[in-house]
C-alpha positions in Angstrom: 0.0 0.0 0.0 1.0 0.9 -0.3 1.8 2.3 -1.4 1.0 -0.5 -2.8 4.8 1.1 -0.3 1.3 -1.9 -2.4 0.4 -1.6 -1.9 -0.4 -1.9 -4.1 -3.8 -2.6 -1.3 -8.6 -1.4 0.7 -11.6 -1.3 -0.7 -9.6 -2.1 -3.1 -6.9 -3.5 -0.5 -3.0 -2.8 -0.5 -2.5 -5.4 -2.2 -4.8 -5.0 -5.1 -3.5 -1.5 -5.3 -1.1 -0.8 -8.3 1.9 -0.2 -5.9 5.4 0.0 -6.8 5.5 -4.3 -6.0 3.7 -6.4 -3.9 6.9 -8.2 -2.9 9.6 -7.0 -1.3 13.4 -8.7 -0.2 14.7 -12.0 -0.3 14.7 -15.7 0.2 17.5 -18.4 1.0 17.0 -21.1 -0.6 14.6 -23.2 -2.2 11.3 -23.6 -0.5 10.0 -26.6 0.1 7.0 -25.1 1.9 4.6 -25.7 -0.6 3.8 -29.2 -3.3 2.4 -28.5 -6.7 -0.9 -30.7 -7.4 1.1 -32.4 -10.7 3.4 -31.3 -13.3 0.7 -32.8 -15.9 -2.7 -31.2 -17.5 -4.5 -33.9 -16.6 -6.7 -32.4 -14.2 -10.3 -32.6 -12.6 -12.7 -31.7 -15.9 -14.5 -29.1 -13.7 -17.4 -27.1 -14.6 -17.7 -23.7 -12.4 -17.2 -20.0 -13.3 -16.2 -17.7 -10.4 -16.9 -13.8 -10.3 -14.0 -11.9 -9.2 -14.3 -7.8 -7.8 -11.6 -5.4 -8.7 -11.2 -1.5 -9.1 -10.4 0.1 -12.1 -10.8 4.0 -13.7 -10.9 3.1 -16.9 -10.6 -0.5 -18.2 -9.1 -0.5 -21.5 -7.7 -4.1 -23.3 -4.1 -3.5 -22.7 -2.3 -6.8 -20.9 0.8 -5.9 -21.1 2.0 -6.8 -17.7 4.8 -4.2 -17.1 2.3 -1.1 -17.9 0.6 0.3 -14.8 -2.7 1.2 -16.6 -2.7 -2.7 -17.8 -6.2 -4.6 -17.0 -3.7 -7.2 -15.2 -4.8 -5.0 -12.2 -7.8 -6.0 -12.5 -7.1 -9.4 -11.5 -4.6 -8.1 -8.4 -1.4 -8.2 -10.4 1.0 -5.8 -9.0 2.5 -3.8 -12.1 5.3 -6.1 -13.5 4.6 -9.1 -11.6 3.3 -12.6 -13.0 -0.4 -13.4 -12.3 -3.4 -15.6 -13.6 -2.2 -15.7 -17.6 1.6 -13.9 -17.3 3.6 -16.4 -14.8 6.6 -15.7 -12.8 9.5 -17.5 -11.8 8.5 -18.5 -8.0 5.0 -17.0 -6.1 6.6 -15.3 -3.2 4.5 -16.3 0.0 3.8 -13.0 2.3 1.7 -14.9 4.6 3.8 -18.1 5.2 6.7 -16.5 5.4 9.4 -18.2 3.8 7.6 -20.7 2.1 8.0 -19.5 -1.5 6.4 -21.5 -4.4 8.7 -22.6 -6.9 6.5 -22.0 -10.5 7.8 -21.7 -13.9 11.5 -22.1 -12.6 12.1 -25.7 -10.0 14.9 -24.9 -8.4 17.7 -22.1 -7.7 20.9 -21.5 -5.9 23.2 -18.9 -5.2 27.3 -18.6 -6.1 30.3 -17.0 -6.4 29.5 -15.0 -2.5 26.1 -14.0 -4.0 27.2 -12.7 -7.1 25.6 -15.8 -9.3 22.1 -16.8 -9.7 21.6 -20.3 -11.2 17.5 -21.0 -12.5 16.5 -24.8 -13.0 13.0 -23.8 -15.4 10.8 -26.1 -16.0 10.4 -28.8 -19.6 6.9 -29.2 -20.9 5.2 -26.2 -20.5 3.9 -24.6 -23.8 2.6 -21.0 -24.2 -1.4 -20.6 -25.0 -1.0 -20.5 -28.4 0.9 -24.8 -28.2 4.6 -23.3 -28.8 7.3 -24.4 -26.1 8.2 -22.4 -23.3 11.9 -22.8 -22.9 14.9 -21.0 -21.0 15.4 -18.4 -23.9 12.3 -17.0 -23.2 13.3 -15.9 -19.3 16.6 -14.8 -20.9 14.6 -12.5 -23.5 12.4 -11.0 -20.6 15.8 -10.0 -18.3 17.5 -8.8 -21.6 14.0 -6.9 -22.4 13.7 -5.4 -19.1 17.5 -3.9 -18.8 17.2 -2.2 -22.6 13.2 -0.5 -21.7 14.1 0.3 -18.1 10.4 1.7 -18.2 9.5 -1.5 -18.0 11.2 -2.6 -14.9 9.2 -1.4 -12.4 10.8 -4.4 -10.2 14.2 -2.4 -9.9 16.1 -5.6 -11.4 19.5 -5.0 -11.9 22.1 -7.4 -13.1 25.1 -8.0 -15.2 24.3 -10.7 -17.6 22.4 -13.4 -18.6 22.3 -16.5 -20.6 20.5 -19.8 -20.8 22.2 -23.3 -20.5 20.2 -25.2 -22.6 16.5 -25.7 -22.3 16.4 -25.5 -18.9 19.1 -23.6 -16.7 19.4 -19.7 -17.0 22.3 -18.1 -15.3 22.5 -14.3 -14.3 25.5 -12.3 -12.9 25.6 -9.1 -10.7 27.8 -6.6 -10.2 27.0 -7.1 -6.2 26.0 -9.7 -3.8 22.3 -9.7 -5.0 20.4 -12.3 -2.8 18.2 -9.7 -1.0 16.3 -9.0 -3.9 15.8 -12.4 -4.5 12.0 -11.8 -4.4 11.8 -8.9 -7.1 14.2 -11.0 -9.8 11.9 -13.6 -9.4 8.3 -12.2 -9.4 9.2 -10.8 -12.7 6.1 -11.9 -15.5 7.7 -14.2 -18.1 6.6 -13.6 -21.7 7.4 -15.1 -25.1 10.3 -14.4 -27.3 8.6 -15.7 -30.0 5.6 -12.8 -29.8 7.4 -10.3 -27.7 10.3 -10.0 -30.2 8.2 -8.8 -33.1 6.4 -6.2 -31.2 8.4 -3.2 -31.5 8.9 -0.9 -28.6 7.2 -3.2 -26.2 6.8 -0.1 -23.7 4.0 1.1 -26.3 2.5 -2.6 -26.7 -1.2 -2.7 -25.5 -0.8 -6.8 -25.7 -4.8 -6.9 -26.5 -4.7 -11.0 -26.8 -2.2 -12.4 -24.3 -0.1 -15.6 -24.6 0.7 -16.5 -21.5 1.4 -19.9 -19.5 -0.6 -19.1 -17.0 -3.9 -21.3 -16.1 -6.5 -18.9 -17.8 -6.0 -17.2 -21.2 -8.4 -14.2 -22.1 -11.7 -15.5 -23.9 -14.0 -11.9 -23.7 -13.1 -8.2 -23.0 -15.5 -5.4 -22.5 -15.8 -2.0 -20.9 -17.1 -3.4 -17.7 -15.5 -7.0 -16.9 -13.5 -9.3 -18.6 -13.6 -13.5 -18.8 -10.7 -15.4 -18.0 -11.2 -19.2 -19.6 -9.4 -22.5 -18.3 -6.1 -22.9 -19.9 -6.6 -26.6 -20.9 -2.8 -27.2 -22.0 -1.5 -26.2 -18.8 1.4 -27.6 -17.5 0.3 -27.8 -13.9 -3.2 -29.6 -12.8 -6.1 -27.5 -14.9 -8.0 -25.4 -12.0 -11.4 -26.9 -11.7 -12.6 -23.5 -11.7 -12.9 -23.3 -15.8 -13.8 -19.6 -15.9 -13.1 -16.4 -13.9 -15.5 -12.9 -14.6 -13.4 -9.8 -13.8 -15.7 -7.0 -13.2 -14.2 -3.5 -12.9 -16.2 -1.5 -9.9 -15.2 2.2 -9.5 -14.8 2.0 -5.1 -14.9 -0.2 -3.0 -18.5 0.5 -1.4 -19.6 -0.6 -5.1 -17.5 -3.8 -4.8 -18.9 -4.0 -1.2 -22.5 -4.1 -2.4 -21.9 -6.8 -5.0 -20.2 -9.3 -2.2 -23.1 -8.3 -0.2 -25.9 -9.0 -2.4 -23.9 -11.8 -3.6 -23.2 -10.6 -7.3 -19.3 -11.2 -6.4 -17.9 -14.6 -5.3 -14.4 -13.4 -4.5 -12.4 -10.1 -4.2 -10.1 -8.2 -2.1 -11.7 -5.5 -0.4 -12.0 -3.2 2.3 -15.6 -3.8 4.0 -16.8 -1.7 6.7 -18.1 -3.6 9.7 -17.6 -6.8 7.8 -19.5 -8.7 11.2 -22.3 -7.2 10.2 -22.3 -6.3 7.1 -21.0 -9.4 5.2 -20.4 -11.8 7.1 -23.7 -12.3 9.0 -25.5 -12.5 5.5 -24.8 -15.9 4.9 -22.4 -18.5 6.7 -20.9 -19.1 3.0 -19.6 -15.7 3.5 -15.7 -15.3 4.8 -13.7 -12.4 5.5 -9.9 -12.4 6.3 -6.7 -10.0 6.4 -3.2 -11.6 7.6 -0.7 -9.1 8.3 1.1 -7.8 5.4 2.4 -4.3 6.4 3.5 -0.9 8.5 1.4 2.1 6.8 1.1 5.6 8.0 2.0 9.1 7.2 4.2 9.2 4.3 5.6 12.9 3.8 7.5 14.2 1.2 10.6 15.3 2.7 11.7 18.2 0.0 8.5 20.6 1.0 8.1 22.5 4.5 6.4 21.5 7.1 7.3 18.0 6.8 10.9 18.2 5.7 11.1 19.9 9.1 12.1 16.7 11.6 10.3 18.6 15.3 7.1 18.5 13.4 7.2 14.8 12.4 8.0 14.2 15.7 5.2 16.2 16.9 3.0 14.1 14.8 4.4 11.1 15.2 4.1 11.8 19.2 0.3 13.5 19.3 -1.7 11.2 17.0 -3.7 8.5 18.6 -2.7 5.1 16.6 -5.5 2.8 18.3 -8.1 5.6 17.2 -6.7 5.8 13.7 -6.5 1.7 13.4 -9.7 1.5 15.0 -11.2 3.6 12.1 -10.8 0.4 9.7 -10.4 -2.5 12.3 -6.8 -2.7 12.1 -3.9 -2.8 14.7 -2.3 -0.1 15.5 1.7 0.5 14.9 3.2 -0.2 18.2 7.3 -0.6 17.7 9.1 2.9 16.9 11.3 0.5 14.2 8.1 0.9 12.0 8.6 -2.6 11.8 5.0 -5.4 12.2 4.7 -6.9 15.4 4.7 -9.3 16.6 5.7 -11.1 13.2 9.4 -9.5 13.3 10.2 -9.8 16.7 13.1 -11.1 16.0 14.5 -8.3 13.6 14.1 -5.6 16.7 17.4 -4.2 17.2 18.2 -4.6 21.2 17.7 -1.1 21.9 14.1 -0.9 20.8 13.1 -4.3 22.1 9.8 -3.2 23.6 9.8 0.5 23.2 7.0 1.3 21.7 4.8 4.5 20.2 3.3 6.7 22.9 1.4 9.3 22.4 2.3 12.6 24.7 0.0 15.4 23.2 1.4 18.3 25.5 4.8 16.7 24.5 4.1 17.0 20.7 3.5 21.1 21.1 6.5 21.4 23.7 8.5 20.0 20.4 7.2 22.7 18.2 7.2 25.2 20.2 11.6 24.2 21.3 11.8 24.4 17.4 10.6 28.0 17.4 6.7 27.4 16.3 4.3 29.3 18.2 0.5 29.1 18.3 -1.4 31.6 15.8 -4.9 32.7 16.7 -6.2 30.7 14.4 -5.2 27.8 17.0 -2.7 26.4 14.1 1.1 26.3 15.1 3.0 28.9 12.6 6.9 29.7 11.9 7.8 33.0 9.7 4.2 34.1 9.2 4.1 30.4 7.3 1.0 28.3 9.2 1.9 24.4 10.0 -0.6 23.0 7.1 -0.2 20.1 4.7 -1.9 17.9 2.3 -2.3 14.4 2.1 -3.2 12.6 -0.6 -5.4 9.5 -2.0 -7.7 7.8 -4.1 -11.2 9.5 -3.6 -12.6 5.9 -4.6 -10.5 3.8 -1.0 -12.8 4.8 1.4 -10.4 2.6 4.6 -7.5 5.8 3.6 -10.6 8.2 3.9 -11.8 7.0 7.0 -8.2 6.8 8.6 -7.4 10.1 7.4 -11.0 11.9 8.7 -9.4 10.7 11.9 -6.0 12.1 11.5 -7.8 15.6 10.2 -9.3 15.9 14.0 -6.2 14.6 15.8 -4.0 17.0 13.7 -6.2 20.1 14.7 -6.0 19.2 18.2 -2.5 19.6 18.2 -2.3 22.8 16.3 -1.2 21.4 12.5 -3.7 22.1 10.0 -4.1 18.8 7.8 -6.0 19.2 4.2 -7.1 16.6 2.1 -6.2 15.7 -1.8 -8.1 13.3 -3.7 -7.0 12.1 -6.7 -7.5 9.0 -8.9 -6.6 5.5 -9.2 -4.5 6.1 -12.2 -3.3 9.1 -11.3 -1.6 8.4 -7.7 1.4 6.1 -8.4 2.6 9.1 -10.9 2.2 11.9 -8.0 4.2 10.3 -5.4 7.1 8.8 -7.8 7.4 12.5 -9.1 7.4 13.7 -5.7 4.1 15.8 -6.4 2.5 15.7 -3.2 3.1 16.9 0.7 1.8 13.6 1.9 0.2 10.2 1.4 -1.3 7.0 2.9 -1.3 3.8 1.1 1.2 5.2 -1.5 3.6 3.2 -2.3 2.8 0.4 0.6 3.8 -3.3 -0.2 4.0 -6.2 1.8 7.8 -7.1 2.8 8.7 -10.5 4.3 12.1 -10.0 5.5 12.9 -6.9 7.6 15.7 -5.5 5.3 13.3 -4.7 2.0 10.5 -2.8 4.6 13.8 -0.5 4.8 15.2 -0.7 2.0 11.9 0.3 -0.4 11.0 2.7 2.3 14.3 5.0 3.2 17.3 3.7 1.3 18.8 7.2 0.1 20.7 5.0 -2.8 17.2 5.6 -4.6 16.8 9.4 -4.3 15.2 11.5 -7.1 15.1 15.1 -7.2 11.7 16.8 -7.0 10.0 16.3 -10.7 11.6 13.5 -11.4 10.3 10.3 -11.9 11.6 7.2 -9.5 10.9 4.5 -11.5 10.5 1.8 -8.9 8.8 4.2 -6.2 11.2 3.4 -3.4 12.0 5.7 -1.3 9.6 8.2 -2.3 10.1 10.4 0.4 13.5 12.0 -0.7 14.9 10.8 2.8 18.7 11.5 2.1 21.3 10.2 5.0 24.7 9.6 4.1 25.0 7.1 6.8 22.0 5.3 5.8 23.4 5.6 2.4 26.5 3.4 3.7 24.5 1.1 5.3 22.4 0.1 2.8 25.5 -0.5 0.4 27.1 -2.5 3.2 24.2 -4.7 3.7 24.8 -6.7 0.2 28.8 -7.5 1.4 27.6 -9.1 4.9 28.3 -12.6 4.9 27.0 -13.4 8.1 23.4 -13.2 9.8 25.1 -11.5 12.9 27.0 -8.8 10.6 23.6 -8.5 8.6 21.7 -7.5 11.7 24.1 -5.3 13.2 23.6 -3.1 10.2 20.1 -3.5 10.4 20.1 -2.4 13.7 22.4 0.9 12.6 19.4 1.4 10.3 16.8 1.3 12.6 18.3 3.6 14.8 18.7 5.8 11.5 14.7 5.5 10.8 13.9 6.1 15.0 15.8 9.2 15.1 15.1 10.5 11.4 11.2 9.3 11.5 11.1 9.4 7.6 8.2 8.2 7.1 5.3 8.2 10.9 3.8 4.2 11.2 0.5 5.0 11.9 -1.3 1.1 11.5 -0.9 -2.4 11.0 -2.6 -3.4 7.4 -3.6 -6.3 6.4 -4.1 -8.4 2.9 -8.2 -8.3 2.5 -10.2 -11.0 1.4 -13.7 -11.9 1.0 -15.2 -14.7 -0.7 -18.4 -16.8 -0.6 -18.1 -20.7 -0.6 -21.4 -21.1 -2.0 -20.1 -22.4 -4.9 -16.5 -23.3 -4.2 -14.1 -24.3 -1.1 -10.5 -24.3 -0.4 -9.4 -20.6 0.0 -7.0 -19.9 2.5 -7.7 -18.7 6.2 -6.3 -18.0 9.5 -6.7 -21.6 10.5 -5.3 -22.6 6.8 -2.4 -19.7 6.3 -1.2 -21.3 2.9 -1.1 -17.9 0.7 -2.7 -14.6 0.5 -6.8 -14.9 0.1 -6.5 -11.6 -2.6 -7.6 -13.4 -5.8 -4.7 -14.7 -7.3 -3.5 -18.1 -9.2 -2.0 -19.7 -6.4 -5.4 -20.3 -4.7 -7.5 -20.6 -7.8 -5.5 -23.6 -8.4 -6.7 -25.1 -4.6 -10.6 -24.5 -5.5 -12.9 -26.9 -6.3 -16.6 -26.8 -6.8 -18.7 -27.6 -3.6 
């Protein structure tokens, strides 16, 4: 959230949000965590059709999966990450953490101190249209994401590389690469023998995928579009046969089709979900495992917020339980920014325990040290200039608006005037990666299963952009610069150890406690609702296997009741 940063997240969720990735950091080795159902398309016949909610602006027939106005998003594909017809190279798991699905490649390892990546893909998978999916065509994706680095919205950077036959690819970095494990491998895999003929394929709309994936596009229109059963696919065929993406312009539209049981499966946001969904029917479910720290993200090039004692007055008068409460979330307790209780373990010693506090007369004692003082207008001011910013989000997520009514009130009660922004779906991922904005929730907000990459996408100075200029993978999007930080996170790559990882981990934190670059606000979570009227076997909290936002992974598990 996102974010996403994804969000990308939320009535539309984080995590259906087009944020700058949906997964963040790095894995060490092959995950055994989770058994494919066959390596054969010999599968259940099945005969059901699901409807699936999503949020969209305008939905136009562009599926090119590295464009962030593609219909992909739609289905609750991340800009330039695999999904239900564009596959990647292992599903990242950000609710099993560490249990990472190996897909279209089997196996991996690491070499050569880091520096090596070595891909076992898989034999006898074919494309949608019978040809033979095949090393090259991972090699012709890297190569075609370095030359249009518009494309590679994943940040993936490497040196070279090549395939070893039909089955082994091989890419070189410059640096010890492992901790973006997760971005090189989310990457969607397309076909040489298509995307090589396209031209400039940052200007390719990609109207009639070929994917591997287990649907393929069978209608398109305005409103929704049909996903069909790809009956050549190399895993187990989903039973489901056929998936209805309908475009809804909020989430209280998306609500009211869940609730009146036009929808059978989405990822929203729903407002007293007790009550409102879930007491409608006992085939209804509603579930959001922890996926991220969201808040108050300024932008640190404009006044008031590039001034440190007023994020600390923020950060110190707000009322997180009220704010969380606002959306039935947790609030952020750690000052690391960090999730608890899931990273625990991550918590430098120092901040073990220490936790967010709010001290309102403490928050205007901090202004007023920094030479603020009260206007009559009850707003703090400095050089005739009044403590007043903007925050900015989609008009259509009403959990941000909610959240945000909340912080309005709680600003005002501390003397900083707090406006809001509204802008549009397509509009918001370009605002903050230009640095047009004072402030935003959601924006860019992604899940992050190791502790590094919820730094490293959030403060890493490495990825500054001046005002106006475009960061193409929307990390650090609030211009924090730190030169120490800027060390750190260049030093983290060369660690060879766990202990010498944390101890700059624990550098950083200190970095992010004392700098407060960005204010945690709440604990967010992954939304999903679906009915089991027709179909079981999504995931819940008493069956964690993957995230319950629509995606492939759990299509795969369904089967008609």
């Amino acid at each position: 959230m996102t974010i996403s940063p994804s969000s990308l997240s939320t009535g539309l969720t984080h995590a259906a949000r087009p944020t700058r990735r949906g997964v963040l950091a790095g894995t060490l080795a092959v995950s055994a965590g989770f058994a494919l159902a066959s390596c054969s398309p010999s599968g259940s016949g099945g005969s059901s059709t699901l409807t699936v909610s999503g949020q969209a602006d305008n939905l136009t027939q562009v599926f090119n999966p590295f464009l962030a106005q593609s219909a992909n998003t739609l289905a609750y594909t991340n800009q330039g990450q695999g999904g239900f017809i564009y596959e990647p190279l292992v599903q990242i798991n950000t609710v099993d953490i560490g249990k990472d699905i190996p897909w279209l490649a089997r196996s991996w390892k690491w070499s050569g101190d880091n520096r090596t990546l070595t891909l076992t893909v898989r034999t006898g998978v074919k494309w949608t249209d019978g040809k033979p999916f095949s090393a090259d065509d991972v090699v012709f994706t890297f190569e075609m994401l370095k030359k249009y680095p518009g494309l590679n919205v994943l940040g993936i950077a490497f040196d070279s590389v090549k395939a070893n036959g039909a089955d082994e690819v091989v890419m070189t970095f410059a640096k010890p690469s492992e901790q973006f494990f997760t971005n090189i491998v989310s990457a969607p895999i397309v076909s040489q023998h298509i995307w090589s003929t396209v031209g400039d394929p940052t200007k390719y709309t990609d109207k009639n995928p070929v994917g591997t994936g287990p649907y393929k596009l069978a209608s398109f229109s305005t409103q929704s579009f049909v996903l069909d059963r790809n009956e050549g696919y190399w895993q187990t065929r989903p039973e489901v046969t056929s998936i209805r993406f309908v475009a809804y312009k909020d989430n209280q539209s998306m609500t009211n089709a869940l609730v009146q049981g036009q929808v059978d499966w989405g990822g929203s946001y729903i407002a007293n979900a007790d009550k409102t969904y879930l007491a409608r029917s006992k085939d209804n479910h509603y579930w959001t495992p922890l996926a991220g720290t969201d808040g108050l993200i300024p932008n640190l090039e404009r006044w008031p917020l590039s001034d440190l004692a007023v994020r600390q007055a923020i950060s110190l008068g707000v009322d997180r339980k009220q704010i969380a409460a606002a959306t039935h979330d947790s609030p952020a307790t750690s000052v690391t920014g960090l999730p608890m209780p899931a990273y625990e373990s991550a918590v430098a010693a120092q901040y073990k325990g220490v936790n967010f506090v709010q001290d309102k007369a403490k928050a205007e004692r901090t202004l007023t040290d920094a030479g603020y003082a009260k206007g009559g207008d009850g707003y703090y001011q400095k050089n005739g200039k009044r403590v007043e910013f903007s925050i900015s989000f989609p008009s259509s997520y009403t959990d941000i608006a909610s959240r945000v009514q909340v912080l309005v009130s709680q600003l005002k009660d501390i003397g900083i005037k707090l406006t809001v922004d509204t802008t549009s779906v397509n509009d918001i991922n370009g605002l903050t990666a230009r640095g047009d904005f004072d402030s935003a929730m959601g924006y860019p907000v992604g899940s992050a299963p190791r502790a590094f990459s919820f730094y490293n996408d959030t403060m890493n100075p490495n990825f500054y952009y001046p005002v106006g200029k475009a960061t193409p993978t929307y990390q650090n999007i609030e211009r924090f610069r730190n030169a120490e930080a800027a060390a750190l996170f260049k030093q983290y790559p060369e660690a060879s150890t766990d202990k010498e990882r944390q101890d700059i981990l624990d550098k950083i934190q200190r970095i992010f406690v004392e700098n407060l670059p960005w204010i945690p606000l709440f604990y967010w979570g992954s939304y999903g609702d679906w009915s089991t009227a027709k179909v079981s076997g999504f995931p819940s909290a008493d069956d964690p296997y993957f995230s319950p936002v629509p995606n492939p992974v759990v299509a795969l598990r369904l089967k008609p009741r």
